[in-house]
Backbone as JSON Lines, residues from 0, in Angstrom:
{"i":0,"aa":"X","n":[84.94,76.41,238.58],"ca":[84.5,76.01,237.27],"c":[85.7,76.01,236.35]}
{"i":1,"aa":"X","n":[85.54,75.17,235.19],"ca":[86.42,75.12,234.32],"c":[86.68,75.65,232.63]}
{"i":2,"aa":"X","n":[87.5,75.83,232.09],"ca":[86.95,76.26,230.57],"c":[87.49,75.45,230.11]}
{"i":3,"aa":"X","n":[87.45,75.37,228.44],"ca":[88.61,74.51,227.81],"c":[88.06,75.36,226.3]}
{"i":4,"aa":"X","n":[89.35,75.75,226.09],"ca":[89.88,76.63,225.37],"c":[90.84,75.97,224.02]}
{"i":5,"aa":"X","n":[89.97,76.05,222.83],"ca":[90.51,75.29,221.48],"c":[91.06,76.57,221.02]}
{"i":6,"aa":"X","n":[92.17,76.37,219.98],"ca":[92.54,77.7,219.66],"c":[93.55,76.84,217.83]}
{"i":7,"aa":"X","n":[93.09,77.2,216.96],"ca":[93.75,76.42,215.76],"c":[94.01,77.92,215.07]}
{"i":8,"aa":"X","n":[94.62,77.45,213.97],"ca":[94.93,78.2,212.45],"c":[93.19,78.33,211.84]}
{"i":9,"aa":"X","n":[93.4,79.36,211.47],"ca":[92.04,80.0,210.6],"c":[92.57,79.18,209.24]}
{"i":10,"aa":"X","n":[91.65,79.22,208.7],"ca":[91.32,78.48,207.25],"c":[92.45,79.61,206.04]}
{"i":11,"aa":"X","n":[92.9,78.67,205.52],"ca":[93.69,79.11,204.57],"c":[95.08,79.11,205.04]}
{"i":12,"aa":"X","n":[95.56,79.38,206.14],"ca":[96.75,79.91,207.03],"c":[97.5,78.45,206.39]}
{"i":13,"aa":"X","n":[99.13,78.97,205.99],"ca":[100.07,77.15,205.54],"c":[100.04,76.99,207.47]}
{"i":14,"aa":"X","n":[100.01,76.0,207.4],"ca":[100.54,75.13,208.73],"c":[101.34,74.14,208.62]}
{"i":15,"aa":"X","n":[102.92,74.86,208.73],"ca":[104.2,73.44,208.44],"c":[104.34,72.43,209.42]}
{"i":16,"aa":"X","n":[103.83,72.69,210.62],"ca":[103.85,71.24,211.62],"c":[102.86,70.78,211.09]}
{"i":17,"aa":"X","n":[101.89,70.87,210.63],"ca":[100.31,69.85,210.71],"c":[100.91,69.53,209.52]}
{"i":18,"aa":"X","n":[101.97,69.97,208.51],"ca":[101.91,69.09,207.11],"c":[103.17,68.49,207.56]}
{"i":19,"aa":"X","n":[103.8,68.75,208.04],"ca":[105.36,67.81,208.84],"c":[104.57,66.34,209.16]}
{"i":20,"aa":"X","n":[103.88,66.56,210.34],"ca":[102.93,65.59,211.05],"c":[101.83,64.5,210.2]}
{"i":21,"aa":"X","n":[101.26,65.05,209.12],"ca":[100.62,64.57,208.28],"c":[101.95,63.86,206.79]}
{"i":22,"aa":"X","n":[102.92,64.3,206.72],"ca":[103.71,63.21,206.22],"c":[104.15,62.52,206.95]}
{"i":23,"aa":"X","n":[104.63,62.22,207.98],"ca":[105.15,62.02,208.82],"c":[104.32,60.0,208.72]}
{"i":24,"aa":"X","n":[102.94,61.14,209.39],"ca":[102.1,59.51,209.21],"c":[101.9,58.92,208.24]}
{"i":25,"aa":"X","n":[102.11,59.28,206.95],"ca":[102.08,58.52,205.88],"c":[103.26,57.53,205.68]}
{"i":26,"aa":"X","n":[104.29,58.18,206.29],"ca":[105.57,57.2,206.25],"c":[105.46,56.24,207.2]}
{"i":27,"aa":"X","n":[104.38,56.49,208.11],"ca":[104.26,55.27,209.34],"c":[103.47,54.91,208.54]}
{"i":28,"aa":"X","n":[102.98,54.76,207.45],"ca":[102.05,53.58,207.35],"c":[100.34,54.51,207.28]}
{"i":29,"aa":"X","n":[99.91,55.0,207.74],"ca":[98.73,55.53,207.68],"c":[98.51,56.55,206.59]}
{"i":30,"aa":"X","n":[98.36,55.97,205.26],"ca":[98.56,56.69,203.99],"c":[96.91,57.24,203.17]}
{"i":31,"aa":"X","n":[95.83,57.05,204.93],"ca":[94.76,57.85,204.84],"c":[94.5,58.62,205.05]}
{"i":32,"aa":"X","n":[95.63,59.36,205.65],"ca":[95.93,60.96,206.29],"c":[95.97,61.7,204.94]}
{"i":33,"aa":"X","n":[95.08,62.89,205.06],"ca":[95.35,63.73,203.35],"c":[96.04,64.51,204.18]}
{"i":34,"aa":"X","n":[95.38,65.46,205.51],"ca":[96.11,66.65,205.75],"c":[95.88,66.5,207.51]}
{"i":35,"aa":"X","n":[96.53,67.28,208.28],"ca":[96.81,67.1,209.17],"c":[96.71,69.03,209.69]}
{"i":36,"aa":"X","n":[96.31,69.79,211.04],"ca":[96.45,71.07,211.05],"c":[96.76,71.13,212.79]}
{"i":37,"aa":"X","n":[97.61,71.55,213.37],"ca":[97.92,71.96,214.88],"c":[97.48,72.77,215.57]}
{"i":38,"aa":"X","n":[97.17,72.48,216.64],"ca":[96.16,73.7,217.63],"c":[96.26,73.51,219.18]}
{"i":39,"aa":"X","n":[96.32,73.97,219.85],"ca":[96.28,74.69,221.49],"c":[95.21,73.83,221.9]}
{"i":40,"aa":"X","n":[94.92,73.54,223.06],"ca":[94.27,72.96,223.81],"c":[94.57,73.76,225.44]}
{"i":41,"aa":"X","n":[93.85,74.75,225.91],"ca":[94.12,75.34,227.09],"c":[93.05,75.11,227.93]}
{"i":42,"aa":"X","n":[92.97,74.37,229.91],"ca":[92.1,74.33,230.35],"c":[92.41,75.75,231.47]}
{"i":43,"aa":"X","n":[91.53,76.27,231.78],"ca":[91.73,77.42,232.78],"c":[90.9,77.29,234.02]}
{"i":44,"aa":"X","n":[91.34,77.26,234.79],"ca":[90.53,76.75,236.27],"c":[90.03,78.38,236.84]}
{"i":45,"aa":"X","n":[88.82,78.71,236.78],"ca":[88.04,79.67,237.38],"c":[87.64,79.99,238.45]}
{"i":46,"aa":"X","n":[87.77,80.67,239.63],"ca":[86.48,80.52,240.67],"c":[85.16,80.96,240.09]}
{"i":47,"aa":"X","n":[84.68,79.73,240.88],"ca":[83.13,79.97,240.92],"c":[82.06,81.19,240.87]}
{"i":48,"aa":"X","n":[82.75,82.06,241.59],"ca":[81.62,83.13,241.49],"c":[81.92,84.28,240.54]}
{"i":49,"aa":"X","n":[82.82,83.98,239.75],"ca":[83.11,84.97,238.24],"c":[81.46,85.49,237.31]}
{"i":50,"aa":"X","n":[81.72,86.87,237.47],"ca":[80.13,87.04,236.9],"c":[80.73,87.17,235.03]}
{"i":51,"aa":"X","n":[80.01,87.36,234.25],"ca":[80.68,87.04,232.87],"c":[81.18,86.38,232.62]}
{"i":52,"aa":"X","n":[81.44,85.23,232.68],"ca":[82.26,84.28,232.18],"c":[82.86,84.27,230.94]}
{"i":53,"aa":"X","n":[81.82,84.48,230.16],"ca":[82.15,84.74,228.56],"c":[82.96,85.22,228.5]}
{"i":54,"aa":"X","n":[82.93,86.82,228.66],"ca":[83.25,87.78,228.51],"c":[84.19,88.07,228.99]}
{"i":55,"aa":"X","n":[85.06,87.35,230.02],"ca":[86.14,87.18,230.64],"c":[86.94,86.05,229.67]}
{"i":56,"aa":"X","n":[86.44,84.7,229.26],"ca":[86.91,84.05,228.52],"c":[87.36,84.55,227.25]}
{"i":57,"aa":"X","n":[86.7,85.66,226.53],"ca":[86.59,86.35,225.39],"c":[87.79,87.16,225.21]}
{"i":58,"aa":"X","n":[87.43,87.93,226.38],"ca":[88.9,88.95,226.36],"c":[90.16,87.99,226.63]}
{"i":59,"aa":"X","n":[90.07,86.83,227.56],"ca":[91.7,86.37,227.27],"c":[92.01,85.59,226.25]}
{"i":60,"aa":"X","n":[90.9,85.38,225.23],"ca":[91.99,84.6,224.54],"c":[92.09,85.68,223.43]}
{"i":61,"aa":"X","n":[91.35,86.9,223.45],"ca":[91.79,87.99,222.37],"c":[92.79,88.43,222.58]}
{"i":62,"aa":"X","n":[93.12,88.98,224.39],"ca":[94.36,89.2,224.48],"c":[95.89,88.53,225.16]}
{"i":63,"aa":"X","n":[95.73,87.06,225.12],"ca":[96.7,86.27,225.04],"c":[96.47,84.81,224.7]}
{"i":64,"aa":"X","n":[95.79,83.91,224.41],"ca":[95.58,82.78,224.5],"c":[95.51,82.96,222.88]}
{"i":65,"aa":"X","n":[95.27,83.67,222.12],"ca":[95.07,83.48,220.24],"c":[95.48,84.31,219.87]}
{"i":66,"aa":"X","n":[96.32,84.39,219.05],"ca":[96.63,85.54,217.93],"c":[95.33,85.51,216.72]}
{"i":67,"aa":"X","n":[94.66,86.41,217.32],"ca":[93.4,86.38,215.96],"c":[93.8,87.0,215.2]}
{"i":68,"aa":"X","n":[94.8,87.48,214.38],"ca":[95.22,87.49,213.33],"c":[95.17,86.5,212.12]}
{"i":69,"aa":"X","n":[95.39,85.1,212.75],"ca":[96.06,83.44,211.73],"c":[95.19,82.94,212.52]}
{"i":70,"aa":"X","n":[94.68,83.02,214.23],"ca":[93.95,81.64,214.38],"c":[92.53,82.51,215.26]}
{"i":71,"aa":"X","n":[91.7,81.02,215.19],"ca":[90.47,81.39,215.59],"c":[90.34,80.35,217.21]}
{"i":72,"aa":"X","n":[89.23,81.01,217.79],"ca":[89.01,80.08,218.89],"c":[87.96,79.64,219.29]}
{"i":73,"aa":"X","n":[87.59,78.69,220.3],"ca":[86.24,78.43,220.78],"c":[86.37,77.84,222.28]}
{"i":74,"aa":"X","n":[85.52,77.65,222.98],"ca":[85.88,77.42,224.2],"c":[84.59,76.72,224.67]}
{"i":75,"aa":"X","n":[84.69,75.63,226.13],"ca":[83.36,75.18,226.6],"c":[83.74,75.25,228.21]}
{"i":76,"aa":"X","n":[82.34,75.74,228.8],"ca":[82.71,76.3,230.23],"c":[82.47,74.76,230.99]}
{"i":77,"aa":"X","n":[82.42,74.43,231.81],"ca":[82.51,72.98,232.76],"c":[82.26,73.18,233.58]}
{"i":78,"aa":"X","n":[81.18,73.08,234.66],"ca":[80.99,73.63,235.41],"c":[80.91,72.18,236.56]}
């Protein structure tokens, strides 16, 4: 089975690549961009017979996949 693991900046946090990136496109031309914010995209390949899933997913991205300090996460299992 599979996860996929979102992981961004919590609300409020400055994010200088997503505002780099979001001028960036305004100078290309796409001057409908207001703001722009950067984030993780992690897929994690599981075996199948993992009991908790969650709860296994939970603890790694508390203890390496997110600094929950600045960012938050969410994840969808794939089975």
């Amino acid at each position: 089975m599979k996860a996929k693991v979102y992981v961004t900046l919590k609300e409020g946090v400055l994010d200088p690549q997503g505002q780099a990136v979001a001028r960036a496109l305004g100078r290309l031309g796409f001057s409908e961009v207001q703001d722009a914010r950067i984030g993780k995209y992690i897929e994690v390949q599981l075996a199948d017979d993992v009991k908790d899933v969650e709860g296994h997913l939970k603890q790694m991205c508390e203890k390496l996949l997110a600094n929950t300090v600045i960012e938050e996460y969410r994840y969808e299992i794939v089975k």
